[in-house]
N, C-alpha and C positions, 0 to 999 in steps of 0.2 A: 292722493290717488296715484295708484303708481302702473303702467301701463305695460306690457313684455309681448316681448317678439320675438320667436325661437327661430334661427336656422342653422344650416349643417347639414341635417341629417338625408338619408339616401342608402343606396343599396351595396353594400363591400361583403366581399369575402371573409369566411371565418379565418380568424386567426388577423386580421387588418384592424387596421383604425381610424378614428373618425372624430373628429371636434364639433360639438354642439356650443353655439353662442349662445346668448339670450342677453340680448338689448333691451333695457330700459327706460322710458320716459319717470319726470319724476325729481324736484328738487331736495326730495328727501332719500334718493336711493343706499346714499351712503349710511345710513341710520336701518337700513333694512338687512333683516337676515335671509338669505336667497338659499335656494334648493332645486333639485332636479327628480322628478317622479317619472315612472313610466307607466301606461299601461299594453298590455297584453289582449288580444283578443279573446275573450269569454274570461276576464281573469280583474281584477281588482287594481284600483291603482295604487300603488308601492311607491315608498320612499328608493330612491336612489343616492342619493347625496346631498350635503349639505354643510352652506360654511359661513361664519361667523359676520357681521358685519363689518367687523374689519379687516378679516379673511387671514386672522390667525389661526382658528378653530374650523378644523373641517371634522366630517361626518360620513360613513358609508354603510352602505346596508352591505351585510355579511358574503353577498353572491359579488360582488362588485370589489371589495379590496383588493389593493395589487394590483388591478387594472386601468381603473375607473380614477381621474382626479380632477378634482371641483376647483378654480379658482375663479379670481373677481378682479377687476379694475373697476377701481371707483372712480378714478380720472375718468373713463371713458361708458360709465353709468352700464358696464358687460360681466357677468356672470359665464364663465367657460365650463364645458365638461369636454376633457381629453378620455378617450373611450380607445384602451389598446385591449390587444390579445379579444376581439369579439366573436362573442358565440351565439351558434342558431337563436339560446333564449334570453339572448339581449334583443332580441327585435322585438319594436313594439313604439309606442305612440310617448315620444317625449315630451314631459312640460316642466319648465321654467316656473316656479315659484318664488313669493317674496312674501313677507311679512316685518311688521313693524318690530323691533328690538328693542327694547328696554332693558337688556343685558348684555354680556358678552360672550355668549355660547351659539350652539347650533339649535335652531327654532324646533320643537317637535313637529311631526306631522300637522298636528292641528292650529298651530299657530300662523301658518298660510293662508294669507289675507287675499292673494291676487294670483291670475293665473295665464299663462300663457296660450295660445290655440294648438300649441302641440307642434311634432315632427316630427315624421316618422322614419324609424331607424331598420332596415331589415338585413339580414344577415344570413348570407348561403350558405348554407354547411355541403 
């Protein structure tokens, strides 16, 4: 069972930046491949990023490269998203994902076992 706890998120200016944590419970964390999704109001929830369980192998959805970068401490059981250059349609409800790894790549979508309660991120244009 692996337990997440997103913060960070809050209201900045476009074109600013913004680091999202997500804390971990969980003696198996390091064995797990973690991600970050968003959703959108009236809108679907989306892959944002995602990276490897031993955080060689990162992952980004096409609207996010170049800005957006995933990493992890497994010493300290934290999953990061650095969020630069942000725009009005990066606002939206983030969550923290994890999933068990039996490989060495980045988990699909579907392979997210556990979920964080979110944070919300909004962004002024």
């Amino acid at each position: 069972q692996v337990q997440l706890v997103e913060s960070g998120g809050g209201l900045v200016q476009a074109g600013g930046s913004l680091r999202l944590s997500c804390a971990a419970s969980g003696r198996t964390f390091s064995r797990h491949g973690m991600g970050w999704f968003r959703q959108a109001p009236g809108k679907d929830r989306e892959f944002v990023a995602g990276v490897s369980w031993t955080g060689s192998i990162t992952k980004y959805a096409d609207s996010v490269k170049g800005r957006f970068a995933i990493s992890r401490d497994n010493a300290k059981n934290t999953v990061y998203l650095q969020m630069n250059s942000l725009k009005s349609e990066d606002s939206a409800v983030y969550y923290c994902a994890a999933g068990w790894s039996s490989g060495w790549g980045v988990l699909r979508p579907n392979e997210y076992d556990y979920w964080g309660q979110g944070t919300q991120v909004t962004v002024s244009s």
